[in-house]
MDTraj code that builds the backbone (N, CA, C; nanometers):
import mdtraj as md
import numpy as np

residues = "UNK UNK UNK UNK UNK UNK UNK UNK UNK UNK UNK UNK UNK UNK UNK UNK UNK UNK UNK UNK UNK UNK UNK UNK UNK UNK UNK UNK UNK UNK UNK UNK UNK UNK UNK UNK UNK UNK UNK UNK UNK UNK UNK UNK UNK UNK UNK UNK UNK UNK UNK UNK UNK UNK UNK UNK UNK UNK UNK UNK UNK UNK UNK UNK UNK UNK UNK UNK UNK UNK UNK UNK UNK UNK UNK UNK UNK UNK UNK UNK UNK UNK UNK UNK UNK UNK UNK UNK UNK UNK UNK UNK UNK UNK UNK UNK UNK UNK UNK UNK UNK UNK UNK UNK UNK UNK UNK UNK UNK UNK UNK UNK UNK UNK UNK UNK UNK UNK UNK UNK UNK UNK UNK UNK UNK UNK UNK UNK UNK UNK UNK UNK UNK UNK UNK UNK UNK UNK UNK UNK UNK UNK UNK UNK UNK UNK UNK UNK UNK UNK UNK UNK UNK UNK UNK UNK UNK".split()
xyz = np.array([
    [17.8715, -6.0110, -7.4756],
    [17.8582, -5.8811, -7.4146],
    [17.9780, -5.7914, -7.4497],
    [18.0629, -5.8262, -7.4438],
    [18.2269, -5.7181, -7.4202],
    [18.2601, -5.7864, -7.6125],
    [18.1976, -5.8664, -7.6909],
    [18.2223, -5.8419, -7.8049],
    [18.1329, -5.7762, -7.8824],
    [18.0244, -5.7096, -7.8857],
    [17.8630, -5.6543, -7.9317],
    [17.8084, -5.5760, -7.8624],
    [17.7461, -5.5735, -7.7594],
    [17.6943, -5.4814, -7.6555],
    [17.7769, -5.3563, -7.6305],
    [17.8893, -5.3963, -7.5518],
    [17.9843, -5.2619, -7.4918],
    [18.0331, -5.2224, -7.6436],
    [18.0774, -5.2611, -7.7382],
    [18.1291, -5.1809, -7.8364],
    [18.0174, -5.1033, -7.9406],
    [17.9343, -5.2119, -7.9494],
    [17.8044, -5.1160, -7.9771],
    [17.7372, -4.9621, -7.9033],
    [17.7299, -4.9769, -7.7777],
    [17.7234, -4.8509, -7.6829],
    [17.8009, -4.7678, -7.7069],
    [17.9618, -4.7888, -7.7228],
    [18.0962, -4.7030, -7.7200],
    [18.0632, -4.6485, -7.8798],
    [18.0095, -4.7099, -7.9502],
    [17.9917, -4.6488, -8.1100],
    [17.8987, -4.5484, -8.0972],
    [17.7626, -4.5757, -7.9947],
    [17.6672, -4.4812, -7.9914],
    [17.7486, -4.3438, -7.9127],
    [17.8210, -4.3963, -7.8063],
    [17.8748, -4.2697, -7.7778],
    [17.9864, -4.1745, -7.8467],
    [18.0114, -4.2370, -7.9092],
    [18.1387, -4.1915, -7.9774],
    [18.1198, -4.1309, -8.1451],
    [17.9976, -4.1776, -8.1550],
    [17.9316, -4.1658, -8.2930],
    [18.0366, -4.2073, -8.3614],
    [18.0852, -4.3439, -8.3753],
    [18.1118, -4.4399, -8.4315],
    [18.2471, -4.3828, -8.4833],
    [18.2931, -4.3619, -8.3159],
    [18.4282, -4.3256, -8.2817],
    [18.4908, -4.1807, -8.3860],
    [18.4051, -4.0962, -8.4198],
    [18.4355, -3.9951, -8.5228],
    [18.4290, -3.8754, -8.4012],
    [18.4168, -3.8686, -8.2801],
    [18.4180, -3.7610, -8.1896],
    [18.5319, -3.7764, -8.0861],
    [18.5398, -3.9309, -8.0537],
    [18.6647, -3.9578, -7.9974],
    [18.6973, -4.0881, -7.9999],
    [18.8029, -4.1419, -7.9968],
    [18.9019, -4.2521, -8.0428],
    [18.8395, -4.3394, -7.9346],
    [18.8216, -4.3375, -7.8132],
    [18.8092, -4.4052, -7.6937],
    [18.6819, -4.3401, -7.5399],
    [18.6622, -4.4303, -7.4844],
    [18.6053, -4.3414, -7.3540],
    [18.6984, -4.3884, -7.2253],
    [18.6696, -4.3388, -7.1281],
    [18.7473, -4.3271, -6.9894],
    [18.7747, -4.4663, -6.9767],
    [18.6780, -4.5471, -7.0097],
    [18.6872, -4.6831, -6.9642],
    [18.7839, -4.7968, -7.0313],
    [18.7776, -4.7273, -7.1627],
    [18.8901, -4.7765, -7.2398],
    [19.0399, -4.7740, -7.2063],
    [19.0746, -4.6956, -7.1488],
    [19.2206, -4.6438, -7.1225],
    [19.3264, -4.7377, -7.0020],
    [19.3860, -4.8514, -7.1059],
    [19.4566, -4.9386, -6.9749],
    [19.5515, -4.8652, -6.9677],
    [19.6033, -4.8896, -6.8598],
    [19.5638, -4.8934, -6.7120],
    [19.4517, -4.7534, -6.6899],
    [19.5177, -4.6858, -6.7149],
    [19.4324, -4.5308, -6.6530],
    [19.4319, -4.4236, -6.7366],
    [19.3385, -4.3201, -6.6623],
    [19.3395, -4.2142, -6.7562],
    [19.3587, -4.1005, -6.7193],
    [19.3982, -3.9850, -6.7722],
    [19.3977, -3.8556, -6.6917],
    [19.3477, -3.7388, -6.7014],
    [19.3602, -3.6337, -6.5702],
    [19.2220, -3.5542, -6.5827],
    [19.2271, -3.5162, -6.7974],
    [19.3184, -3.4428, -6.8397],
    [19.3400, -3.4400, -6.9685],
    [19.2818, -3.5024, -7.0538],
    [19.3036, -3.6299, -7.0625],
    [19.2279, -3.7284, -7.1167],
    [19.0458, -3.7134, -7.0988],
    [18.9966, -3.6876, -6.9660],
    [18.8446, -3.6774, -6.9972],
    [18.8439, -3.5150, -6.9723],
    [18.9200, -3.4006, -6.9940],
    [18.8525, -3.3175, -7.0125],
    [18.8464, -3.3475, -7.2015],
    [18.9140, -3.3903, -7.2797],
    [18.9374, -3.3702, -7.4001],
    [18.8428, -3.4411, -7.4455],
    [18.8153, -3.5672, -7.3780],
    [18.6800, -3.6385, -7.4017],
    [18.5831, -3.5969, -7.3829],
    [18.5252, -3.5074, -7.2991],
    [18.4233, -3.4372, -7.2713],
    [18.3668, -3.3320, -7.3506],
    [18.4650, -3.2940, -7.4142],
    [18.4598, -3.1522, -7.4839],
    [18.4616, -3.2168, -7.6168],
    [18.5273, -3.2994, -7.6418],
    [18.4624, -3.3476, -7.8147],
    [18.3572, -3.4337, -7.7655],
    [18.2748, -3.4958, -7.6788],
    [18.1705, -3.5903, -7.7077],
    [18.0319, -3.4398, -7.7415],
    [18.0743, -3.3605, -7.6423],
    [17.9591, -3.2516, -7.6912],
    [17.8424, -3.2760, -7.6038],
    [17.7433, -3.1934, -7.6300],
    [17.6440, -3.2482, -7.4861],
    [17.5609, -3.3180, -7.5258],
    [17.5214, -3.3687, -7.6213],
    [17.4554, -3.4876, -7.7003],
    [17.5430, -3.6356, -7.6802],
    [17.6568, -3.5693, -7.6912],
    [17.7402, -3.7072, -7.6524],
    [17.7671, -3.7225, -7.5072],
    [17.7711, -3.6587, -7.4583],
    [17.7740, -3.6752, -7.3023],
    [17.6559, -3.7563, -7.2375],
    [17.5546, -3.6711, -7.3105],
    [17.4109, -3.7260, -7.2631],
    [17.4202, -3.8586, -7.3012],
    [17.4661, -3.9256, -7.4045],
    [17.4872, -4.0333, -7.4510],
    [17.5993, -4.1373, -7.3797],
    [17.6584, -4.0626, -7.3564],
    [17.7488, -4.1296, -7.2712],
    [17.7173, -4.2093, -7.1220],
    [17.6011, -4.0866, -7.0517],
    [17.5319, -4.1389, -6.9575],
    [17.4192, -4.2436, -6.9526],
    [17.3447, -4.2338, -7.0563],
    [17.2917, -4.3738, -7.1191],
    [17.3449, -4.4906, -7.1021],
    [17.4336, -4.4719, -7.1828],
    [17.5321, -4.5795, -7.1760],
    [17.5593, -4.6928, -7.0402],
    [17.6494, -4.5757, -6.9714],
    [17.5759, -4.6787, -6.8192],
    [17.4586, -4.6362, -6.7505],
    [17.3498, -4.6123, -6.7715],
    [17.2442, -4.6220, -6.7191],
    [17.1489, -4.7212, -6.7541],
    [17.2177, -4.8311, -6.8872],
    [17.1577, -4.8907, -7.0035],
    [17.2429, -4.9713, -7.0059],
    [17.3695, -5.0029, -6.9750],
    [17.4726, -5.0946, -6.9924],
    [17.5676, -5.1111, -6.8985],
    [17.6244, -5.0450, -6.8922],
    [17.7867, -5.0559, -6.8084],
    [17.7399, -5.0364, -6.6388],
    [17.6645, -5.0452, -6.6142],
    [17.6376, -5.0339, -6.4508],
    [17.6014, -5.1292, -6.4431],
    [17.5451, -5.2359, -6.5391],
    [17.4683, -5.3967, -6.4505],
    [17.5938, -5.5105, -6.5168],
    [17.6285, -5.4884, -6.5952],
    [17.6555, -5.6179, -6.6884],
    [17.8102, -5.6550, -6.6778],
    [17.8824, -5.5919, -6.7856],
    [17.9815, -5.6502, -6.8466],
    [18.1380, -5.6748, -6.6674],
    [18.1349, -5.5847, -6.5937],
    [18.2368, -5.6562, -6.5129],
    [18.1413, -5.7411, -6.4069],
    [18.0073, -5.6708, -6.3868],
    [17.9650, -5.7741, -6.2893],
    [17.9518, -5.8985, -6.3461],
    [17.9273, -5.9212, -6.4496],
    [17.9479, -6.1088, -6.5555],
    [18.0891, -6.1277, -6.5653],
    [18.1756, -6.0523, -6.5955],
    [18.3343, -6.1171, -6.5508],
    [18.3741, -6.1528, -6.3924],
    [18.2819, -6.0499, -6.2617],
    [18.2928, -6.0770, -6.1800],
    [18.2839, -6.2137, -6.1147],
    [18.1160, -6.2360, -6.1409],
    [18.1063, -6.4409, -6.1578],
    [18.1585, -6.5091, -6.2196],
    [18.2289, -6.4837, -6.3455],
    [18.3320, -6.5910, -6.3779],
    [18.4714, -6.5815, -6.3312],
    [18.5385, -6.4873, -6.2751],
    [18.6215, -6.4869, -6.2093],
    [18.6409, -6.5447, -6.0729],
    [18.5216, -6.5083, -5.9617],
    [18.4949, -6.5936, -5.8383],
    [18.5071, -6.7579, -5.8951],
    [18.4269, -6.7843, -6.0082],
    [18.4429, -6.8886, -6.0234],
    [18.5446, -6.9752, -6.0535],
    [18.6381, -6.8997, -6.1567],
    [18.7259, -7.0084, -6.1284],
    [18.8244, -7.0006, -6.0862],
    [18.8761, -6.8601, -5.9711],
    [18.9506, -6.8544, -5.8761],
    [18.9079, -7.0051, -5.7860],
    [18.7282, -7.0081, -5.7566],
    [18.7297, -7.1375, -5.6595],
    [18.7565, -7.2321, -5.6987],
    [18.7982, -7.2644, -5.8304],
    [18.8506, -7.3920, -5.8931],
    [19.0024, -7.3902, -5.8192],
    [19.0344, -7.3212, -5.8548],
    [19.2118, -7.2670, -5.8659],
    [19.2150, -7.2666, -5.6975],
    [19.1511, -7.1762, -5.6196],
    [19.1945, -7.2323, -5.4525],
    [19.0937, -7.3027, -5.4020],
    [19.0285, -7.4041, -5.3512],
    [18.9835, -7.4639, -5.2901],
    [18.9450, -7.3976, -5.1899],
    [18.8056, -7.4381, -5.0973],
    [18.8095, -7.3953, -4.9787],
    [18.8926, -7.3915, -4.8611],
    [18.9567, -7.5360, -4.8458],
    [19.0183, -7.5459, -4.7903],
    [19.1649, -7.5120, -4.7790],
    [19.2151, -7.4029, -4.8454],
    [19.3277, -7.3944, -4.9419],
    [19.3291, -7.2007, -4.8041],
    [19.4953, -7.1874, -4.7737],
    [19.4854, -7.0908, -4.6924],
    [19.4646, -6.9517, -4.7983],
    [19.4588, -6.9998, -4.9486],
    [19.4339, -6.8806, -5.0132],
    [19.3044, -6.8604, -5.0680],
    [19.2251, -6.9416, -4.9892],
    [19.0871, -6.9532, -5.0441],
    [19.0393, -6.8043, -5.0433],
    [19.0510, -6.6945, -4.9640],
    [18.9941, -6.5460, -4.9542],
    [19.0431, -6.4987, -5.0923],
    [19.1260, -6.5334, -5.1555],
    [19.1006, -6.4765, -5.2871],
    [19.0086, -6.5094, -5.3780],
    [18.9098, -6.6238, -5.3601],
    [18.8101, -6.6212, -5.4380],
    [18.6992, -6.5009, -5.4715],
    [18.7402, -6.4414, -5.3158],
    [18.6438, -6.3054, -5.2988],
    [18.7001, -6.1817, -5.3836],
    [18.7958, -6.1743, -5.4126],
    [18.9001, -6.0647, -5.4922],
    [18.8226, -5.9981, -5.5533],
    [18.7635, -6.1023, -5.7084],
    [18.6689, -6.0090, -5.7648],
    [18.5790, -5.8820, -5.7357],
    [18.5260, -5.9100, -5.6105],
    [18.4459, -5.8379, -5.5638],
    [18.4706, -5.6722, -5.5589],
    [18.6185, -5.7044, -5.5176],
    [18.6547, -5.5356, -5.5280],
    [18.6673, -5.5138, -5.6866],
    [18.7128, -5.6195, -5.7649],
    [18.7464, -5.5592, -5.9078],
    [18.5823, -5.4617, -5.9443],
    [18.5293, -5.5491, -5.8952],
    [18.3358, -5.5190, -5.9443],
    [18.3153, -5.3714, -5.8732],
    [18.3482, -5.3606, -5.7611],
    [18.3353, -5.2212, -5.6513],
    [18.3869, -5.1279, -5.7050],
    [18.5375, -5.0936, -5.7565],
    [18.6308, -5.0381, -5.8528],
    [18.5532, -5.0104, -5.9576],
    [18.5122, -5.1184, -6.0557],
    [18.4243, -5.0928, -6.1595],
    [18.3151, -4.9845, -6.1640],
    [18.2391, -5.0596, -6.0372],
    [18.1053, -4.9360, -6.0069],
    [18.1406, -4.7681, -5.9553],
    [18.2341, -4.8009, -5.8706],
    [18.2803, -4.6293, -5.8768],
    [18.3546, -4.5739, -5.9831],
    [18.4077, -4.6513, -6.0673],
    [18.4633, -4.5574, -6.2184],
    [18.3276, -4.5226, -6.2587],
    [18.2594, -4.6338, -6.2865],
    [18.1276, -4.5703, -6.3449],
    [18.0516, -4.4537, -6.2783],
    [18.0338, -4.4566, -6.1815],
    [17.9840, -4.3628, -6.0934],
    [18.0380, -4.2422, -6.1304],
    [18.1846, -4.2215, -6.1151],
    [18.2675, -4.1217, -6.1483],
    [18.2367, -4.0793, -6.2718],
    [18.2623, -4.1623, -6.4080],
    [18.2418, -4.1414, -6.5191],
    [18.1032, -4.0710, -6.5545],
    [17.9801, -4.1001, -6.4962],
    [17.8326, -4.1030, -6.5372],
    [17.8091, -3.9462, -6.4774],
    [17.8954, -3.9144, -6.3688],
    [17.8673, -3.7790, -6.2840],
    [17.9531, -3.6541, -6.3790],
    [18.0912, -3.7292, -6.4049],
    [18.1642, -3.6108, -6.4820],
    [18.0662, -3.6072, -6.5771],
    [18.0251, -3.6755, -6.6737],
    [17.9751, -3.6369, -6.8126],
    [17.8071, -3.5295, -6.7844],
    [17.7700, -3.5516, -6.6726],
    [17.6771, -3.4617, -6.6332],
    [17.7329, -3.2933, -6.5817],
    [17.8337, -3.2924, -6.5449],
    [17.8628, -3.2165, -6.4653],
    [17.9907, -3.1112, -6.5012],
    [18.0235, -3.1468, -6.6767],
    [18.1119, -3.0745, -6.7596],
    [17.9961, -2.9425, -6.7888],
    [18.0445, -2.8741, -6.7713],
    [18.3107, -2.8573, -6.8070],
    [18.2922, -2.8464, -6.6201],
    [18.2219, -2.8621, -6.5321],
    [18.2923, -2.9032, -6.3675],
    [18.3016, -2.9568, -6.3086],
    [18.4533, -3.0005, -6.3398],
    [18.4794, -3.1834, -6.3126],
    [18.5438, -3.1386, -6.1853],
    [18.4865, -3.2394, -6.0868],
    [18.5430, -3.2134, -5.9543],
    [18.6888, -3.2604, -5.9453],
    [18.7662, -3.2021, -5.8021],
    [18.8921, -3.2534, -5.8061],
    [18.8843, -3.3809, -5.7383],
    [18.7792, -3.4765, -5.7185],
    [18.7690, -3.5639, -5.6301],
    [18.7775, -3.6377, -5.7815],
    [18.6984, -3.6355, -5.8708],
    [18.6340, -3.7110, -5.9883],
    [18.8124, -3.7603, -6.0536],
    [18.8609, -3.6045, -6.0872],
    [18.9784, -3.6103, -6.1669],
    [19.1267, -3.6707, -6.0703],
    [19.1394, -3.6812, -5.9293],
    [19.1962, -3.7342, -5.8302],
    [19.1879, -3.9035, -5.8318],
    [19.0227, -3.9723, -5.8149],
    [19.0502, -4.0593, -5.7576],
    [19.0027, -4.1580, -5.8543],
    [18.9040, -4.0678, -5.9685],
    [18.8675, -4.1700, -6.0616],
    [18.9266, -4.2342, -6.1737],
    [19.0639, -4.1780, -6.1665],
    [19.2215, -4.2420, -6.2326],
    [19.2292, -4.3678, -6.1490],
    [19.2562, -4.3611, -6.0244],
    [19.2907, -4.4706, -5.9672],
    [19.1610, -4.5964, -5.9497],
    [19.0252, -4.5532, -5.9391],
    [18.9595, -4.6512, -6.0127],
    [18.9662, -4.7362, -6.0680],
    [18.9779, -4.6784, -6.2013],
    [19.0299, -4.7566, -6.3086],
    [19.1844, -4.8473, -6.2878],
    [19.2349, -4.7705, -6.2563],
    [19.3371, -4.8148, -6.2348],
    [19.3459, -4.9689, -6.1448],
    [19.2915, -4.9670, -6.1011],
    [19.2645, -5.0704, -5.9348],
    [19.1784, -5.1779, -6.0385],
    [19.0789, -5.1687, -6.0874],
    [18.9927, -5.2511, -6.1446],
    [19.0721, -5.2936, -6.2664],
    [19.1369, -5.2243, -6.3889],
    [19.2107, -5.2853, -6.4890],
    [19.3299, -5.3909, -6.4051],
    [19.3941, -5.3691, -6.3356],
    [19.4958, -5.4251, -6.2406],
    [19.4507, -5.5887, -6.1884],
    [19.3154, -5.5927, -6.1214],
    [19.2167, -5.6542, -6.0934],
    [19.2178, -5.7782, -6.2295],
    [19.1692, -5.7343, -6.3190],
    [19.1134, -5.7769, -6.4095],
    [19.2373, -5.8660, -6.4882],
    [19.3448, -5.7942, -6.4986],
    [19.4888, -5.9068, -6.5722],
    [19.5361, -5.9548, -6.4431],
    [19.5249, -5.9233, -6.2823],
    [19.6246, -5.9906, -6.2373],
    [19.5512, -6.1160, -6.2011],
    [19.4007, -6.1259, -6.1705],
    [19.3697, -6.2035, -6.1065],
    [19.3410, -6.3742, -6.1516],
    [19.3216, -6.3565, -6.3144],
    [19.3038, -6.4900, -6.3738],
    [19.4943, -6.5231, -6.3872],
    [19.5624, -6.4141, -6.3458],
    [19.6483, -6.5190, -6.3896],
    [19.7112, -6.5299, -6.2863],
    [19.6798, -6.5245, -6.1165],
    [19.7266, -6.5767, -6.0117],
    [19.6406, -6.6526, -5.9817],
    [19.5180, -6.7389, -6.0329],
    [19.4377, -6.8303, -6.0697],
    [19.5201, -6.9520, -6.1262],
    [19.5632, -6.8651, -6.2832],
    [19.6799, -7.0079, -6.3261],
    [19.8036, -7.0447, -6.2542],
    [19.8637, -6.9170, -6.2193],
    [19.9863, -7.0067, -6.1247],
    [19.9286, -7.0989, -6.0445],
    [19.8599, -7.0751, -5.9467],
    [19.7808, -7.1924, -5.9121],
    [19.7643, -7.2776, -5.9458],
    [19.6877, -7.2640, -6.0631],
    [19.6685, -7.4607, -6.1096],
    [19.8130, -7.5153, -6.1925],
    [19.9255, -7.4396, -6.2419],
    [20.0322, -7.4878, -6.2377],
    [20.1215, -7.5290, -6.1196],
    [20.1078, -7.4602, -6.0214],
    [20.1933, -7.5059, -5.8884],
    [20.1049, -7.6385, -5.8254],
    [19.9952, -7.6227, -5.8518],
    [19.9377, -7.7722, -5.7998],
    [19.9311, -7.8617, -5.9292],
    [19.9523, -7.8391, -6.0153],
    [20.0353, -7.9696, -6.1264],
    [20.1569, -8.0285, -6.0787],
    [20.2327, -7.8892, -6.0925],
    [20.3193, -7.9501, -6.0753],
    [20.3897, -8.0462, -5.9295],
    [20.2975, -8.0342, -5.8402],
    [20.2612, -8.0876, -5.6943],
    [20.2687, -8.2287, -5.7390],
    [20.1223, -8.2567, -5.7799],
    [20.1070, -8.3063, -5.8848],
    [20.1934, -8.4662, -5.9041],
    [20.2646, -8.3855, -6.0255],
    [20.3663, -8.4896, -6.1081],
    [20.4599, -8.5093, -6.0290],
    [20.5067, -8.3989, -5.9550],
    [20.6162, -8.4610, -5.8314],
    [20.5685, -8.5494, -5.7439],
    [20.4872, -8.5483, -5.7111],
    [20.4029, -8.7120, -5.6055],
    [20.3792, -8.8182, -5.6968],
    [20.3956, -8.8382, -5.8430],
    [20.3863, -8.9298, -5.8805],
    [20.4868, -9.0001, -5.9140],
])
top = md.Topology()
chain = top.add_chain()
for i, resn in enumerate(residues, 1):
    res = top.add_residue(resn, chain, resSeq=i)
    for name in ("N", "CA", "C"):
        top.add_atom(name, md.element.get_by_symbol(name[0]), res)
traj = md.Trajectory(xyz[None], top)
């Protein structure tokens, strides 16, 4: 999916990246209002329209909600139920929530250029922001985990 699918879509929108280098979603950590007015205005309204496709066709069902289940998953490897950090197995969930309102955000601006609300250009930075954040911190407070219980571990042995 996130090697074929999403870059395939991002080519259709981007017309094979010759209108713009990147979309909103691309931009780690975040992006700014600047950034999607400049995107907006080179995708053009063919590309916009295209853009909304995009997640109406892709990016609203798939690619974080399928990282979402593999992340729950092997956070529950990494804490146990019984483990007082077991509520982070649920974490993902917001990464996925985050996800769906960038998209949301994203799918409304590209309808609604050149009048991008100040709510869109305000909060749909931090979106992204919250969900990219999500996405690197959480597999790897997963591994500290299964290193601190190694190393538990080898010290009891």
């Amino acid at each position: 999916m996130f090697g074929y699918l999403v870059p395939h879509g991002i080519d259709t929108v981007t017309n094979q990246r010759t209108l713009a280098d990147k979309i909103l979603d691309e931009y780690i950590l975040t992006w700014t209002p600047a950034d999607a007015q400049k995107l907006f205005t080179s995708l053009g309204p063919k590309g916009r329209e295209a853009y909304q496709n995009f997640y109406l066709h892709l990016d609203f069902y798939f690619p974080v909600l399928s990282l979402t289940i593999c992340y729950i998953s092997f956070l529950s490897l990494a804490f146990r139920s019984n483990s007082k950090m077991a509520w982070i197995n649920i974490a993902p969930i917001l990464m996925w929530l985050m996800d769906t309102a960038e998209n949301i955000d994203h799918f409304s601006m590209a309808g609604s250029f050149p009048h991008l609300s100040d709510f869109s250009l305000t909060y749909g930075p931090w979106f992204t922001f919250i969900k990219w954040v999500l996405i690197i911190m959480l597999p790897l407070i997963g591994c500290i985990e299964f290193l601190v219980r190694k190393k538990v571990t080898l010290k009891n042995l």
